[in-house]
N, C-alpha and C positions, 0 to 999 in steps of 0.2 A: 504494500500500500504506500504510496507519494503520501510525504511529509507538507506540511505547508509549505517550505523552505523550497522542497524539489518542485514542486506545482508554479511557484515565483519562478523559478528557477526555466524552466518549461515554457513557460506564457515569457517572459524575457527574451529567452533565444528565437519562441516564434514571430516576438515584434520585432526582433533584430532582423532576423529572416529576410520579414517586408520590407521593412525598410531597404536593405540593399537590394533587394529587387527591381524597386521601383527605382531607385538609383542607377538603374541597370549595372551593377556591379555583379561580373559575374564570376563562379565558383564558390566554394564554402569557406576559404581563408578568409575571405575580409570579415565573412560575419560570425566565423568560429572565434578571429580577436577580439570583436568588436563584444562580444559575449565574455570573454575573458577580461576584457577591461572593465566592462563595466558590473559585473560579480567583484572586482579588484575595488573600483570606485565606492562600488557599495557599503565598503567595509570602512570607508572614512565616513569623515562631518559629511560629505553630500546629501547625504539621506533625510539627512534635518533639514536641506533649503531647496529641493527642486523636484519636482515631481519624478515616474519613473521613466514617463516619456521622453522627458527631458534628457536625464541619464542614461538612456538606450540613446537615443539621434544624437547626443555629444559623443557615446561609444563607437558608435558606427561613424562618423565623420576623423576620430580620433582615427581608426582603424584603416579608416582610407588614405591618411596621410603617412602611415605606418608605411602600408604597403606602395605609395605612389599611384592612388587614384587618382585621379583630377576632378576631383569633386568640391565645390563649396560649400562653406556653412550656410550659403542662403538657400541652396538647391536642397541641401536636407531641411531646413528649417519647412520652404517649402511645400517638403512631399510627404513631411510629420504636421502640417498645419502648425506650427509652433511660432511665435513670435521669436524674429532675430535675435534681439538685445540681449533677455535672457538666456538665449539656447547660448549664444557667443560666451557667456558671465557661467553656464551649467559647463562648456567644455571645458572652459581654462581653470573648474575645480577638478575637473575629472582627472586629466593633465596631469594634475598635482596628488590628489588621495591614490591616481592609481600608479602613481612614479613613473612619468612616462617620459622619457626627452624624446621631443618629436623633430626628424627630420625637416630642414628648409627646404617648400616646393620648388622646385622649377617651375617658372613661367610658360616655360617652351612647353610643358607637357597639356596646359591650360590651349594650347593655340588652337588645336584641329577642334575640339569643343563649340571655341566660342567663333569660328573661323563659319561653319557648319549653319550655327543658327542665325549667324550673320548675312549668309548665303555670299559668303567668298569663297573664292577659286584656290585650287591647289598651290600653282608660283604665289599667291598672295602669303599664303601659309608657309610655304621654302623660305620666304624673303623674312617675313617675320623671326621667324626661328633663327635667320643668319640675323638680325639685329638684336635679338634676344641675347647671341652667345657674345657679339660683340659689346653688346653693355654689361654683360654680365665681366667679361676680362677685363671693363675699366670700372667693376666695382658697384656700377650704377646701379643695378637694382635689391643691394641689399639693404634690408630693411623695410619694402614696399611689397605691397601686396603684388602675387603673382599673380593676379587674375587682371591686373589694372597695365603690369608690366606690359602680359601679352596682348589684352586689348592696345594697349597703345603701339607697340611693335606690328598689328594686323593694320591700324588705319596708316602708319608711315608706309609699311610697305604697299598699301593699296594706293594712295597719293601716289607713290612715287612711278608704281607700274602701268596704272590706270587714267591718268592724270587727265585724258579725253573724257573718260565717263564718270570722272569724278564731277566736271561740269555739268553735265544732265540732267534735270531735276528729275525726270522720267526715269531713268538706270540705276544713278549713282547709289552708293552704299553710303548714309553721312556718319556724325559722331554720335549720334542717337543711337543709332541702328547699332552699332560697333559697342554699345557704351551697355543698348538694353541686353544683346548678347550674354555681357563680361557680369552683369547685374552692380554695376557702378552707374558711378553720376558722370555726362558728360565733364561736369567741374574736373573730376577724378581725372578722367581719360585726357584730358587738354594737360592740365598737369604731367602726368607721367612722358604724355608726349613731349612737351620741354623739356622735363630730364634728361629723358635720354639726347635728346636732338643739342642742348647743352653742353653735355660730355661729352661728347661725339664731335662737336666743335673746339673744344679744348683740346682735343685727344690730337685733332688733326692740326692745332696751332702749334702742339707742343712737336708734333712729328718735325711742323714745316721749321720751326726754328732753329733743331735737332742739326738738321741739314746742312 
């Protein structure tokens, strides 16, 4: 006979389940961690400030970064109905009760994601990826969200390849489009664009002076 314990335990793993499902994360690693972390989480203070929902979609999001999904916290928030602010404020205790040092995303892995529901073109996504590795060798994108990086990486490279149909109003892709993709604020995406397009300037004064 299931204990109360194993019953939680049970109901747990099959909301974990869904969740990566609908995430379309597939095979049983992500939500076999995600099930481990948050059985781990559970045994700290968590359990006094956020519901269980909470603590399962911060497990599974934690999980996916484990493993190098390209998943966001807003794309689970989401597909579990859950308000951002505190799902963001439930992961980063989860993080913590369940001792986890989490790997820094790569931006590049975000591109074909948000490249897709953008509805841009494969060379748009090559070219992003080559401006991604090049800011990333001058440092530029640590510290900044990857999902804002690669958006801003996908509209440079679309500008620069497109530059005919970027005039269109009928064609073009703009920073909207690119921005509702990434799930940022155009503000965000204009921002990161300067970034990078900043150091990238710098990078090439310090070459030309080099000389």
């Amino acid at each position: 006979m299931l204990s109360a314990e194993d019953d939680d335990h049970s109901e747990a793993d099959a909301a974990i389940r869904d969740i990566t499902r609908r995430l379309g994360v597939t095979g049983p690693a992500a939500a076999e961690t995600a099930s481990q972390i948050y059985l781990a989480a559970k045994k700290g203070r968590i359990r006094f400030g956020y519901s269980f929902r909470q603590i399962q979609a911060a497990a599974v999001y934690a999980s996916c970064r484990l493993f190098g999904v390209p998943r966001t916290l807003k794309e689970v928030a989401s597909v579990c109905d859950l308000d951002f602010i505190p799902l963001a404020s439930c992961y980063r205790r989860v993080v913590e009760d369940a001792g986890l040092t989490m790997p820094i995303p790569d931006p590049a892995s975000y591109v074909s994601g948000i490249s897709s529901r953008a509805g841009l073109d494969g060379p748009t996504e090559r070219r992003a990826i080559e401006i991604i590795n090049a800011a990333k060798r001058l440092r530029t994108t640590e510290g900044k969200a990857p999902t804002a990086i690669a958006a801003a990486a996908l509209y440079m490279a679309y500008m620069e390849l497109h530059p005919e149909e970027s005039l269109d109003p009928r064609t073009r892709v703009t920073q909207q489009d690119i921005a509702e993709a990434a799930g940022i604020s155009e503000v965000t995406l204009r921002n990161r664009v300067r970034t990078i397009s900043t150091s990238s300037t710098k990078s090439r004064s310090g070459e030309a002076e080099a000389e």
